[in-house]
TORKOL-4160 file (C-alpha; in steps of 0.2 Angstrom, whole numbers, padded with zeros to 4 digits, m for minus):
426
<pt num="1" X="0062" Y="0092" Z="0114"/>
<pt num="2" X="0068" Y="0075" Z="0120"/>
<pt num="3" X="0058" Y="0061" Z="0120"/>
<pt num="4" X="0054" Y="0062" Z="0142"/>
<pt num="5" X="0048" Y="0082" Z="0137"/>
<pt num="6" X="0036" Y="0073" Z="0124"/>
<pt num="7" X="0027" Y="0062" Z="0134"/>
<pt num="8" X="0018" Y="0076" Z="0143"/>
<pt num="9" X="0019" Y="0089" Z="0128"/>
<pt num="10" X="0002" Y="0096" Z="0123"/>
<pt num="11" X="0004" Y="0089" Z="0105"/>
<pt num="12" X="0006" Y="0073" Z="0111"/>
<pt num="13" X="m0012" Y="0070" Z="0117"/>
<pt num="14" X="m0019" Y="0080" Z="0100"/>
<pt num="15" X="m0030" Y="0068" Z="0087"/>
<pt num="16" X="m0030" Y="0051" Z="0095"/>
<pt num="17" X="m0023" Y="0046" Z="0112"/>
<pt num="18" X="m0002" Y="0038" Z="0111"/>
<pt num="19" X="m0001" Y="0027" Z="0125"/>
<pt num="20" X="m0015" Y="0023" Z="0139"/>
<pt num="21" X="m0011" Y="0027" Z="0158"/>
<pt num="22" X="m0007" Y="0010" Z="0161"/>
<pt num="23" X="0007" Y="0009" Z="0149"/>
<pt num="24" X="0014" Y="0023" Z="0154"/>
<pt num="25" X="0015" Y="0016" Z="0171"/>
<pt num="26" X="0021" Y="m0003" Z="0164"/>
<pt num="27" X="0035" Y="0004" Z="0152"/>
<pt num="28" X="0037" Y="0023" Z="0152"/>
<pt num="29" X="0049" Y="0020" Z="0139"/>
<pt num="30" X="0038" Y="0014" Z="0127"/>
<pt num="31" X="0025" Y="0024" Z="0131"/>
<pt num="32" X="0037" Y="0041" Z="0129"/>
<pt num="33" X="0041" Y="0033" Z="0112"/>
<pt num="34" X="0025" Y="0034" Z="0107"/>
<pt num="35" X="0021" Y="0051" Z="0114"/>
<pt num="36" X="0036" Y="0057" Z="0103"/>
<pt num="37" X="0029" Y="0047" Z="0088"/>
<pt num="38" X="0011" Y="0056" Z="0090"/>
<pt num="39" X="0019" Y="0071" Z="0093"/>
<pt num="40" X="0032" Y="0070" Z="0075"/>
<pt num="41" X="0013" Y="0066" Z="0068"/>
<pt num="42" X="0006" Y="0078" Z="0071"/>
<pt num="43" X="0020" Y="0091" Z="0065"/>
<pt num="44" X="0024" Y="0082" Z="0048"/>
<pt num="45" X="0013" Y="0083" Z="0033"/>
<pt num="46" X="0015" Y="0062" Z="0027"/>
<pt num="47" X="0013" Y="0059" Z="0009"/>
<pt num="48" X="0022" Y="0040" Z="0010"/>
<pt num="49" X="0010" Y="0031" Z="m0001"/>
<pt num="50" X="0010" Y="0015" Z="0009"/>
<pt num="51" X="0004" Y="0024" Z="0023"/>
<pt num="52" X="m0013" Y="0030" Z="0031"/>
<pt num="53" X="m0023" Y="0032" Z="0048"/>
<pt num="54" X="m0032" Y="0018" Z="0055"/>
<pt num="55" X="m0051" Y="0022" Z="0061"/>
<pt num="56" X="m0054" Y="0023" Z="0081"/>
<pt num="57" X="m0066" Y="0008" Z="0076"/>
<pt num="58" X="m0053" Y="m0002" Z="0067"/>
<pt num="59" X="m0039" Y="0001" Z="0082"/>
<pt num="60" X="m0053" Y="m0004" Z="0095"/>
<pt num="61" X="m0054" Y="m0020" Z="0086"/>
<pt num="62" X="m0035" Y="m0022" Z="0086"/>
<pt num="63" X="m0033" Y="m0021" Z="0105"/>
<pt num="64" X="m0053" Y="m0031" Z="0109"/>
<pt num="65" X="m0049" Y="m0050" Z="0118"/>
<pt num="66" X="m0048" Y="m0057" Z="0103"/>
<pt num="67" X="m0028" Y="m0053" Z="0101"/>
<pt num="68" X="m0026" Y="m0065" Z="0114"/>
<pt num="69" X="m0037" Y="m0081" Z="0106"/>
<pt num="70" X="m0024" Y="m0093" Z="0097"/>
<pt num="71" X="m0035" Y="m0101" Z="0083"/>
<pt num="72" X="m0023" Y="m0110" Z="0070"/>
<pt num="73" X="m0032" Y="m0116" Z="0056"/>
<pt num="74" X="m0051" Y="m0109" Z="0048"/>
<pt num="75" X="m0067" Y="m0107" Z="0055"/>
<pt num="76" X="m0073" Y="m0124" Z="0059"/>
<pt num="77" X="m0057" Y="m0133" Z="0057"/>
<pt num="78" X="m0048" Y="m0125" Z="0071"/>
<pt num="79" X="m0034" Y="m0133" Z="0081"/>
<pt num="80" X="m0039" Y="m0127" Z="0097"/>
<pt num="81" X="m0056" Y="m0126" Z="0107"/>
<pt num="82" X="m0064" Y="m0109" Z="0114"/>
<pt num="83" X="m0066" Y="m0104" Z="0095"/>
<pt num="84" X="m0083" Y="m0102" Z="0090"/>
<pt num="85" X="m0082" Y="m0081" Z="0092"/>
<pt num="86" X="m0065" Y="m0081" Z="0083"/>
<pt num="87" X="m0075" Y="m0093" Z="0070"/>
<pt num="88" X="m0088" Y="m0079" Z="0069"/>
<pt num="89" X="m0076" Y="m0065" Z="0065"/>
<pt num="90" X="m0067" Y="m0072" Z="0051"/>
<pt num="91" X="m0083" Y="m0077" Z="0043"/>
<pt num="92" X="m0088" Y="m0058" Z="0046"/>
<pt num="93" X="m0072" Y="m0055" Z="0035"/>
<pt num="94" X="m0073" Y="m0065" Z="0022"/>
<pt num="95" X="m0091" Y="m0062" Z="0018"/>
<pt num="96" X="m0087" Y="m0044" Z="0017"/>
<pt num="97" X="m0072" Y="m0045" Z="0010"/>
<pt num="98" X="m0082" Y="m0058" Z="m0004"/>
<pt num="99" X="m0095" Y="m0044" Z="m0007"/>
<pt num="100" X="m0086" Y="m0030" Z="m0007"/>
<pt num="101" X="m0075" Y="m0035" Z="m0023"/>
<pt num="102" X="m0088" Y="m0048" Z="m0030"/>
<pt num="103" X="m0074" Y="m0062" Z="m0027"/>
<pt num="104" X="m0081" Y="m0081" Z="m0028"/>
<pt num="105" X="m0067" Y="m0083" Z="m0013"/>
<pt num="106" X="m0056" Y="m0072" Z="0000"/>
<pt num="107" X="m0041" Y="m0077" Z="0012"/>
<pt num="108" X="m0043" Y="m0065" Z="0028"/>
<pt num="109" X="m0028" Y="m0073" Z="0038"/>
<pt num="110" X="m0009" Y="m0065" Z="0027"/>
<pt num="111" X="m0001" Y="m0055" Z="0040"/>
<pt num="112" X="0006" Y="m0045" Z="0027"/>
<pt num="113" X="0005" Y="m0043" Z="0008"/>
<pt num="114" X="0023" Y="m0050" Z="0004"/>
<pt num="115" X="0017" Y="m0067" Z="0013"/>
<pt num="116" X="0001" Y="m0064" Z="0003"/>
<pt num="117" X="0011" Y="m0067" Z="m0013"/>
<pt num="118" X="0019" Y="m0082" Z="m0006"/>
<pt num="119" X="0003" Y="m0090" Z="m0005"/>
<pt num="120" X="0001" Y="m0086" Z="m0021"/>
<pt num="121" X="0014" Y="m0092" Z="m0028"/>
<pt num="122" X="0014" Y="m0107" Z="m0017"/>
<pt num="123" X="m0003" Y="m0111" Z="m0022"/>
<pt num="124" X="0002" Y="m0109" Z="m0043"/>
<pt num="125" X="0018" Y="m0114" Z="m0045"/>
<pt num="126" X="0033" Y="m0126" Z="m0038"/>
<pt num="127" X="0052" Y="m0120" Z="m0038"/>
<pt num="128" X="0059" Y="m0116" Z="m0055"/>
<pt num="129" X="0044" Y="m0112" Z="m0062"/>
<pt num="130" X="0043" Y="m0096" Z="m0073"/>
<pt num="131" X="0034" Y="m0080" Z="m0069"/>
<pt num="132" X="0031" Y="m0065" Z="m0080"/>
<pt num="133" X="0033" Y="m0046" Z="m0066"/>
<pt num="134" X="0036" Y="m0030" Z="m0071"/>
<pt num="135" X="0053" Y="m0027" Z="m0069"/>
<pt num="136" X="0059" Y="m0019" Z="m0051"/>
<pt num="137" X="0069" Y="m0004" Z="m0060"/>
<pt num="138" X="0051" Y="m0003" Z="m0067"/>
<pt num="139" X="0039" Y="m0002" Z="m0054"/>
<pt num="140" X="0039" Y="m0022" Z="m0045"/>
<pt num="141" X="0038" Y="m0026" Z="m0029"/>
<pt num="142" X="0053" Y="m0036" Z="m0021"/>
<pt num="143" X="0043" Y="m0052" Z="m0020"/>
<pt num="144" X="0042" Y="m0049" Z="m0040"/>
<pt num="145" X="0059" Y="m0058" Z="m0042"/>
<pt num="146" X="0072" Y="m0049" Z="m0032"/>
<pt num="147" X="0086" Y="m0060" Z="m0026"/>
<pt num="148" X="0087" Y="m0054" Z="m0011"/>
<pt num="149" X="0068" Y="m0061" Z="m0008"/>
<pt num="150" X="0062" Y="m0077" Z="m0009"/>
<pt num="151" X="0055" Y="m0074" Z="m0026"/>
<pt num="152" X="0068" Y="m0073" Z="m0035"/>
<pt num="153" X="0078" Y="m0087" Z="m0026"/>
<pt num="154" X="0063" Y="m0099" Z="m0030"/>
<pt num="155" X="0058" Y="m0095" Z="m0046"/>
<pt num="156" X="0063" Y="m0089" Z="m0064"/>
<pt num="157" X="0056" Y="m0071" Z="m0066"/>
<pt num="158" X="0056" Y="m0062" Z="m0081"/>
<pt num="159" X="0054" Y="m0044" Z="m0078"/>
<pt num="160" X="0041" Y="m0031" Z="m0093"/>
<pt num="161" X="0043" Y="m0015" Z="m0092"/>
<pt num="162" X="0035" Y="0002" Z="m0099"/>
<pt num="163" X="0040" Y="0014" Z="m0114"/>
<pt num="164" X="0052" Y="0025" Z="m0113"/>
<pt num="165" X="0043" Y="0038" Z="m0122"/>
<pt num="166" X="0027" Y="0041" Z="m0112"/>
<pt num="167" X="0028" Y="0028" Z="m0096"/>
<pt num="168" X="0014" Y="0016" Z="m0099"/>
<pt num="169" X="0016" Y="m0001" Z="m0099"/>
<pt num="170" X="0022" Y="m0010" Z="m0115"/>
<pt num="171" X="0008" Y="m0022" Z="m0119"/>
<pt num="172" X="0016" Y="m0028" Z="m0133"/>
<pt num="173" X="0031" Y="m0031" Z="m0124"/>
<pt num="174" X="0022" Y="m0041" Z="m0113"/>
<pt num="175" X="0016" Y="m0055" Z="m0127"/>
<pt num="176" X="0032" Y="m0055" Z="m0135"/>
<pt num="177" X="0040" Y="m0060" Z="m0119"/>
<pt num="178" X="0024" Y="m0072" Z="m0112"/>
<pt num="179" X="0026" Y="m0081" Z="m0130"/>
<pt num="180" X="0046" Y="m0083" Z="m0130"/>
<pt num="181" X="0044" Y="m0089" Z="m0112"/>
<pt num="182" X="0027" Y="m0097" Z="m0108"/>
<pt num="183" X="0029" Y="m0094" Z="m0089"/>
<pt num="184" X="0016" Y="m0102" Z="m0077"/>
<pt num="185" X="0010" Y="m0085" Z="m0071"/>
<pt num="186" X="0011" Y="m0068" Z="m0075"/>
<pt num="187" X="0010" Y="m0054" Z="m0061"/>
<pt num="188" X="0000" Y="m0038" Z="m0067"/>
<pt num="189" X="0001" Y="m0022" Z="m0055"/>
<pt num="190" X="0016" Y="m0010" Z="m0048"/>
<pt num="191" X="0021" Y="m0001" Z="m0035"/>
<pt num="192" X="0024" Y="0015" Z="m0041"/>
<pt num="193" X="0014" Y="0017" Z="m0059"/>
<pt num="194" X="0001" Y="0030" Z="m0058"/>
<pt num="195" X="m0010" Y="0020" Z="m0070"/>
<pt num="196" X="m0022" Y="0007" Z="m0071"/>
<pt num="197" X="m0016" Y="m0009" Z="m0078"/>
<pt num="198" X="m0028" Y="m0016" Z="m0092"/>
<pt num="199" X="m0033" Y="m0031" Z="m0084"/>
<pt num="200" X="m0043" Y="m0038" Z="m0099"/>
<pt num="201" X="m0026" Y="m0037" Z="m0110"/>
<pt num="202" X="m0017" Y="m0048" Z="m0097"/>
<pt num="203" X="m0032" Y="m0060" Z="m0095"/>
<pt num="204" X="m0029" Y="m0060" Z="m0115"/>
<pt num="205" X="m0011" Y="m0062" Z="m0114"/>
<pt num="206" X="m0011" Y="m0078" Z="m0097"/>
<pt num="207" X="m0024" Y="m0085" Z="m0109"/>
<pt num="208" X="m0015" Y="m0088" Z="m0126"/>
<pt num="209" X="0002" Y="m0094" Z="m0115"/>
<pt num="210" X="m0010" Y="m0106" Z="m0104"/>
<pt num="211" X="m0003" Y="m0094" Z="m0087"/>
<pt num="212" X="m0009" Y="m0089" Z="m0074"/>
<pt num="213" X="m0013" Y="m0070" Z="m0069"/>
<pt num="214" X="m0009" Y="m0063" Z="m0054"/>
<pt num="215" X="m0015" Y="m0046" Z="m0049"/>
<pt num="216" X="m0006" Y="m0036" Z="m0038"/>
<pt num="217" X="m0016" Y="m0023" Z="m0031"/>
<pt num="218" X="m0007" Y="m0019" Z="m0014"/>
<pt num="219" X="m0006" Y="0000" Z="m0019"/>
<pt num="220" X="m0026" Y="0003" Z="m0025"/>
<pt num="221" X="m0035" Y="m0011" Z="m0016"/>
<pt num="222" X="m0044" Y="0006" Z="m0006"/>
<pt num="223" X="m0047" Y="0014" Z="m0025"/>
<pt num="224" X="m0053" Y="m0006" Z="m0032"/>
<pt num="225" X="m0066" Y="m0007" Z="m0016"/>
<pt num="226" X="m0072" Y="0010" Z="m0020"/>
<pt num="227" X="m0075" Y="0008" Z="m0037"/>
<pt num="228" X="m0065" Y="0022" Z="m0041"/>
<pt num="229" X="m0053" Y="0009" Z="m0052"/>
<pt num="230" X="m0057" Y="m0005" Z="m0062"/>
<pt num="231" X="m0057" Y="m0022" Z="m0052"/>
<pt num="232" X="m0046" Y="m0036" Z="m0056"/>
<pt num="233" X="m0055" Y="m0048" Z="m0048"/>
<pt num="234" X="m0064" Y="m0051" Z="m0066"/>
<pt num="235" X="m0049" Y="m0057" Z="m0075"/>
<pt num="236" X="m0038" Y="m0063" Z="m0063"/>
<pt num="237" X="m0035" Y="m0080" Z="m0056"/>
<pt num="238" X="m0028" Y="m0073" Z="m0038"/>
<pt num="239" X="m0028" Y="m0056" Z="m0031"/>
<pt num="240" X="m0016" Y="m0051" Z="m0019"/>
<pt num="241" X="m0021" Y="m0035" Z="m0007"/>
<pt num="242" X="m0018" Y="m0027" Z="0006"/>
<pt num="243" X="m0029" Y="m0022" Z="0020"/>
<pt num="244" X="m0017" Y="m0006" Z="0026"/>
<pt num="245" X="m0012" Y="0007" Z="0014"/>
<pt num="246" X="m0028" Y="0015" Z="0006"/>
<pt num="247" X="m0039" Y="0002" Z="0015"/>
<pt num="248" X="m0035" Y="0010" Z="0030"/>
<pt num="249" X="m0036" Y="m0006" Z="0040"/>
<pt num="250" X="m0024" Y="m0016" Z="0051"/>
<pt num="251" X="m0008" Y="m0019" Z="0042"/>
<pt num="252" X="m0010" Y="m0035" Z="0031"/>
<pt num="253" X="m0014" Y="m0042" Z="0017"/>
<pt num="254" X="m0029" Y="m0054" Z="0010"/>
<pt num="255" X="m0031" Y="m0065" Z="m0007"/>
<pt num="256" X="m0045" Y="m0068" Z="m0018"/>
<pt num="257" X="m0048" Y="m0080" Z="m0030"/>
<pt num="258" X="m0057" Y="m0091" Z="m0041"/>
<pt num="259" X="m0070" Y="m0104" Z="m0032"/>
<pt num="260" X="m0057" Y="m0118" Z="m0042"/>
<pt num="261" X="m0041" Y="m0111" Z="m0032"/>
<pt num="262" X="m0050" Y="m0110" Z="m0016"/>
<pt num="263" X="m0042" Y="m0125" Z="m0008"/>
<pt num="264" X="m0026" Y="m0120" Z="m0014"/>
<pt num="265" X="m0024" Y="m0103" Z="m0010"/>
<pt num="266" X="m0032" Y="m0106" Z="0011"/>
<pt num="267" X="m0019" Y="m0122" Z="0009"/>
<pt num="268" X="m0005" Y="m0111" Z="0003"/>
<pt num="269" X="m0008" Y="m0099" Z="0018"/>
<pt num="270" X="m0011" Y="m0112" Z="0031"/>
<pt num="271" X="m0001" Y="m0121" Z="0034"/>
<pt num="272" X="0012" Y="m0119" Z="0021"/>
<pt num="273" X="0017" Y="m0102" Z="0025"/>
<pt num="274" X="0008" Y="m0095" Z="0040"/>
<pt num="275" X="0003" Y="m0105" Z="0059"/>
<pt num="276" X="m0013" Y="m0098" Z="0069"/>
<pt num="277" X="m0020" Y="m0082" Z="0059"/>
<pt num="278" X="m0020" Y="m0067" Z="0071"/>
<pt num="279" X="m0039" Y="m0063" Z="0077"/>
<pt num="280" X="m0037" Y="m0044" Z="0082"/>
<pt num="281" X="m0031" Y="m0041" Z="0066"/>
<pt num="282" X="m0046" Y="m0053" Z="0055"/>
<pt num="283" X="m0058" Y="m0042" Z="0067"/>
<pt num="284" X="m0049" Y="m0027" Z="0063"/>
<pt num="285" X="m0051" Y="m0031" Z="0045"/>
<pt num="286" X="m0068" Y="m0035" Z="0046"/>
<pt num="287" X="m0070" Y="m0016" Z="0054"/>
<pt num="288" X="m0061" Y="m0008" Z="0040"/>
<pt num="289" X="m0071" Y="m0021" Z="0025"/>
<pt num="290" X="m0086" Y="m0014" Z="0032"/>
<pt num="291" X="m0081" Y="0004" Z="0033"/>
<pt num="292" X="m0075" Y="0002" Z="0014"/>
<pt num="293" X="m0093" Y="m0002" Z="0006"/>
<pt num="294" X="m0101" Y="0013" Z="0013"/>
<pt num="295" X="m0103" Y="0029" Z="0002"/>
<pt num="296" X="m0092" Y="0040" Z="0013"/>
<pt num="297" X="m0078" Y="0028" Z="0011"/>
<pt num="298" X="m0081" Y="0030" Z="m0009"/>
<pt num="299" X="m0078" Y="0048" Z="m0007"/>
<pt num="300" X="m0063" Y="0047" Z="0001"/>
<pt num="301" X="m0057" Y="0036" Z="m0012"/>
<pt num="302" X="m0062" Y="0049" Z="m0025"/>
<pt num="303" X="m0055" Y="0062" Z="m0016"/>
<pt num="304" X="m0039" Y="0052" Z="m0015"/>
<pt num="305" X="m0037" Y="0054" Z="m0033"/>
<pt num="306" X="m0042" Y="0072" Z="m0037"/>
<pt num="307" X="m0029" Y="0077" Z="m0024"/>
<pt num="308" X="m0017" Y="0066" Z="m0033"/>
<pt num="309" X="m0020" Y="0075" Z="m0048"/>
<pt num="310" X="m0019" Y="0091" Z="m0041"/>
<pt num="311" X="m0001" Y="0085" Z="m0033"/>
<pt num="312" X="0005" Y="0081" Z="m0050"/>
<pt num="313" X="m0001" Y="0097" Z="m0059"/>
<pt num="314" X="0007" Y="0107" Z="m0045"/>
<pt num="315" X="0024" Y="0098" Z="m0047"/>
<pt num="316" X="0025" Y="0100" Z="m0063"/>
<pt num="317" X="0021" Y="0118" Z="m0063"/>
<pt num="318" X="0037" Y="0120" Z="m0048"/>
<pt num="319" X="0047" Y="0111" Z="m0062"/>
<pt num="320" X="0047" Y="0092" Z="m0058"/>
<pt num="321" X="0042" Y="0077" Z="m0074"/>
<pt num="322" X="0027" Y="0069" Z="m0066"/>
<pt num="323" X="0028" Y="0050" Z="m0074"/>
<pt num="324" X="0017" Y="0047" Z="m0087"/>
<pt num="325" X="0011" Y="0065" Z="m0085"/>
<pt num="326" X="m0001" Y="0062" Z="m0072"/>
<pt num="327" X="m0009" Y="0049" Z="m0062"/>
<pt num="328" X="m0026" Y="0037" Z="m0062"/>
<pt num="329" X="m0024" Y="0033" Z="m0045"/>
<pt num="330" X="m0019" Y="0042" Z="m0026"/>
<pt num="331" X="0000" Y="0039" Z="m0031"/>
<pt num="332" X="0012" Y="0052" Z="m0039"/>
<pt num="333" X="0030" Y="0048" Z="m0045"/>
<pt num="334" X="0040" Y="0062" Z="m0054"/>
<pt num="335" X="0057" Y="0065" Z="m0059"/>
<pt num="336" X="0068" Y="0078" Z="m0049"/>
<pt num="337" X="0082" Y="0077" Z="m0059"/>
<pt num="338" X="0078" Y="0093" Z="m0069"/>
<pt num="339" X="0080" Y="0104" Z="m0053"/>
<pt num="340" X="0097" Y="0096" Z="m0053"/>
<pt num="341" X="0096" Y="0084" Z="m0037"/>
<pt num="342" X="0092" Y="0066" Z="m0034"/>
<pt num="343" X="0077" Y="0055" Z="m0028"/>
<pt num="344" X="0090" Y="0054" Z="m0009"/>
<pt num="345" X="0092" Y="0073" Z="m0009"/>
<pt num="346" X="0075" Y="0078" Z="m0012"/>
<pt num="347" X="0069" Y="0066" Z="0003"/>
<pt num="348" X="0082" Y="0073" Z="0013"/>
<pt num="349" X="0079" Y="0091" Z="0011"/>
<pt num="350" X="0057" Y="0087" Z="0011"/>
<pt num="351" X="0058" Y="0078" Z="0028"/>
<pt num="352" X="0070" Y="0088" Z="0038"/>
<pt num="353" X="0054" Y="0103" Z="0033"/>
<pt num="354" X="0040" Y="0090" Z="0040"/>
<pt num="355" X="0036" Y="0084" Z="0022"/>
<pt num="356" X="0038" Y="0065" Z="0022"/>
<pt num="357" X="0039" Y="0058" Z="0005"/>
<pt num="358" X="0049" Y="0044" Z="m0002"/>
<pt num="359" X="0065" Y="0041" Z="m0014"/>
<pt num="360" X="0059" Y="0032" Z="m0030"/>
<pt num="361" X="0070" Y="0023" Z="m0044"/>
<pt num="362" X="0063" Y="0029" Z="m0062"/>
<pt num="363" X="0063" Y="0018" Z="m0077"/>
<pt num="364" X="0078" Y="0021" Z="m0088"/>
<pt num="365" X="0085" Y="0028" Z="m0074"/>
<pt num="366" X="0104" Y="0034" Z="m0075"/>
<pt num="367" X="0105" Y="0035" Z="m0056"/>
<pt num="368" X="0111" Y="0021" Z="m0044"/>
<pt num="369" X="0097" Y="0014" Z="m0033"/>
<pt num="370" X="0102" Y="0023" Z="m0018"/>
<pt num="371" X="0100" Y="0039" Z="m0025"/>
<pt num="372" X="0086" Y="0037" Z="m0039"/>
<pt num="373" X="0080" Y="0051" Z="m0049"/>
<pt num="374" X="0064" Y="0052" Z="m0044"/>
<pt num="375" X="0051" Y="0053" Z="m0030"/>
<pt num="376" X="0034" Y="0044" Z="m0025"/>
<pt num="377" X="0022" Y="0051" Z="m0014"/>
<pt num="378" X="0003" Y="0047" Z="m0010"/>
<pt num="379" X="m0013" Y="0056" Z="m0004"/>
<pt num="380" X="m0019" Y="0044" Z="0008"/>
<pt num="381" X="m0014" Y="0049" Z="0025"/>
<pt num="382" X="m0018" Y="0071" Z="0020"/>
<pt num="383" X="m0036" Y="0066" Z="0011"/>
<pt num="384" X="m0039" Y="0056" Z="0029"/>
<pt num="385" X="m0037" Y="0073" Z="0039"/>
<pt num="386" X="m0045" Y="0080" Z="0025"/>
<pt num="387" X="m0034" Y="0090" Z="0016"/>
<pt num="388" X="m0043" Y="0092" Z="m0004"/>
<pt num="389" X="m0035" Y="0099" Z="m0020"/>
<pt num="390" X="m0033" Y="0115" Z="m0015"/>
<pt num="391" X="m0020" Y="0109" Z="0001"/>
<pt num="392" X="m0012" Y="0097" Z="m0011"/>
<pt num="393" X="m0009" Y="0110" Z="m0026"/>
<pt num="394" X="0000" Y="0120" Z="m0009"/>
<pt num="395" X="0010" Y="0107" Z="m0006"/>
<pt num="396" X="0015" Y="0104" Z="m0021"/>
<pt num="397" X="0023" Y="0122" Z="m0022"/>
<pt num="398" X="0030" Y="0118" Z="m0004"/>
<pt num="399" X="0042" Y="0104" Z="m0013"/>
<pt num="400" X="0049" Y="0113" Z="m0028"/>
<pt num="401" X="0053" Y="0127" Z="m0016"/>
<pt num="402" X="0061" Y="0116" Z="m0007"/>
<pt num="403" X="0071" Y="0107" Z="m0022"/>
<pt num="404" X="0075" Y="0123" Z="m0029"/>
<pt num="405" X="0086" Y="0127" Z="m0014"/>
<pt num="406" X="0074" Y="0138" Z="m0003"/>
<pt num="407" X="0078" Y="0143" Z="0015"/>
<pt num="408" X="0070" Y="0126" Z="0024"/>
<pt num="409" X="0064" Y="0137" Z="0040"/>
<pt num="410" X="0050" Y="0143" Z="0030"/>
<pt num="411" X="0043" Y="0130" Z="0021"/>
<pt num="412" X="0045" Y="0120" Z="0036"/>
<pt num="413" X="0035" Y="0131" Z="0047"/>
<pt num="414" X="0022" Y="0131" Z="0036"/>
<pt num="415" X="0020" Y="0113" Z="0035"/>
<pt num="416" X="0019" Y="0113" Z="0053"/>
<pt num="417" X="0003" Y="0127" Z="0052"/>
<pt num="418" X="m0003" Y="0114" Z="0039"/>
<pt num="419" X="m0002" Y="0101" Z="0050"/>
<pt num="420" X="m0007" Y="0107" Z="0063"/>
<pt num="421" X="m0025" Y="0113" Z="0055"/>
<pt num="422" X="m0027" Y="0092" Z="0050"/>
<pt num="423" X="m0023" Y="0087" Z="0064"/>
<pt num="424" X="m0041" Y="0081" Z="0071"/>
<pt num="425" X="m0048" Y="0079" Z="0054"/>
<pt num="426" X="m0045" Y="0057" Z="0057"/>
């Protein structure tokens, strides 16, 4: 189908409208493109962990008036007049953001999480100073010191990592490094490792090295609101979130901190890294904050992790090493190399059947980075159209077959039958 053919397909208006009438008469262009995007959607079963589906409420916020009000600076201390509704939407996000993870503060305004952690870091440290991440080959982010980021060109990472025997994060490793190196922060939290991190060791650990602790929470923040994982907020002297991935908000990232670092971290995001905040998506966080304290919300997030679970039971029983054996969280990563093909392959073969997954580096792995040896996939997106345990555990099965070296036609169509039943579960 070619991507003209899509913009009037059937599928392409299923679940959520793609493109208004007025965009399509402005810029067909775009507007087919996003017909075609709706319409690979909704034939593709997505178990990306960083993605999910915004709520109607959420996107009605992200395209109100307030996407066109420019209003550098914070409520009350704006640069520009007209601000006073702008004012009243922020402070909407900030309380709930303040209540919802019993923070003494919260920054609403980081367009993403990555410029999230450069406020941190700006707010804690100055260049050369030493930080204590989990290793990339590990599980950390890029803005946990790789060179290619500004993180690693700014400061002097030194990266932990987790035993090779069973996966979970060497806790003694940690001290041994925090005392040979006494850095001025350590980063706690992964992008890839199914557990929770134990905040109260690393509170332990910043303590006796006189260092800061830095959650990173981009991947649970939606499990952390829930209460369905243990909150870092507690121990931590700045947590850097997200508002997207399980959150299910505008994409984004927000900061909370100590009452002390308040004036730092706001400082640090304006106007040391960021100019006027963007008010569509402060309202649109404000939407998904509010939609993230209610007890449906909780359920989802529970659900997200029995799926989970039910995704790593399934892969191991089609022949796949789930990390750690398991997973705490909505996130499963698990070694493909005993069916005898890479991280690269098994995302090639998964997405050209409709099954969107993602390429993931293992610790201790042998493979170069471009190929891995493992894969990472989430339950976020299918436990928003509603797909349980039972879907997962199917799907599940649909990968090994596929990794094994089944005929693609049939997996693939019935991924699309799959998909097609969630399609209006948003």
């Amino acid at each position: 189908m070619t991507v003209t053919d899509a913009a009037t397909s059937p599928t392409a208006t299923r679940g959520r409208p793609a493109a208004s009438e007025a965009l399509f008469r402005a810029d067909p262009q775009i507007a087919d493109l996003l017909a075609a995007e709706a319409e690979r959607r909704a034939e593709s079963i997505q178990l990306l962990a960083g993605e999910n589906l915004t709520s109607p409420a959420v996107l009605a916020a992200l395209t109100g008036p307030l996407i066109d009000k420019y209003a550098e600076g914070y409520p009350g201390r704006r640069h520009h007049t007209g601000c006073a509704l702008a004012d009243a939407a922020e402070l909407l996000a900030i309380d709930r953001a303040r209540a919802l993870f019993a923070a003494p503060h919260a920054n609403v305004q980081p367009r993403s999480v990555t410029s999230a952690m450069l406020a941190a870091y700006a707010a804690l440290l100055r260049p050369g100073d030493g930080v204590l991440a989990m290793s990339l080959e590990h599980g950390g982010h890029l803005s946990c010191g790789s060179r290619a980021n500004f993180s690693g060109r700014w400061f002097e990472f030194t990266g932990y990592g987790v035993r090779e025997q069973d996966g979970l994060v060497d806790l003694d490793q940690v001290r041994d490094l925090a005392r040979r190196h006494r850095p001025k922060a350590i980063v706690a939290g992964s992008i890839s490792h199914p557990r929770h991190p134990d905040w109260a060791a690393f509170r332990e650990i910043a303590d006796e090295v006189d260092a800061y602790l830095v959650a990173a929470v981009a991947q649970t923040t939606g499990l952390v609101a829930a209460g369905a994982a243990p909150s870092p907020v507690p121990f931590a002297d700045v947590t850097v979130a997200a508002t997207h991935k399980l959150l299910r908000g505008p994409r984004g990232g927000l900061l909370l901190c100590t009452a002390e670092l308040a004036e730092r971290i706001d400082r640090a995001v304006f106007p040391f890294s960021q100019g006027g905040a963007a008010m569509n998506e402060v309202a649109g966080k404000a939407v998904a904050l509010a939609q993230a304290a209610t007890a449906e919300y909780r359920a989802y997030a529970l659900r997200t992790v029995s799926g989970a679970r039910a995704l790593a039971e399934g892969l191991a029983e089609a022949g796949l090493r789930p990390l750690t054996g398991g997973t705490d969280t909505h996130l499963v990563t698990a070694d493909v190399s005993p069916l005898g093909v890479s991280g690269a392959e098994a995302e090639r073969r998964c997405a050209a059947a409709g099954l969107l997954l993602g390429k993931c580096a293992l610790p201790y792995d042998p493979a170069p980075p471009a190929e891995a040896s493992g894969i990472r996939l989430g339950t976020g997106t299918v436990t928003s159209q509603g797909m349980g345990p039972a879907e997962l555990a199917e799907i599940a099965g649909l990968v090994g077959r596929l990794l094994a070296g089944d005929a693609a036609a049939p997996v693939a169509q019935r991924v699309r039958e799959l998909a097609a039943a969630y399609a209006d579960g948003v």
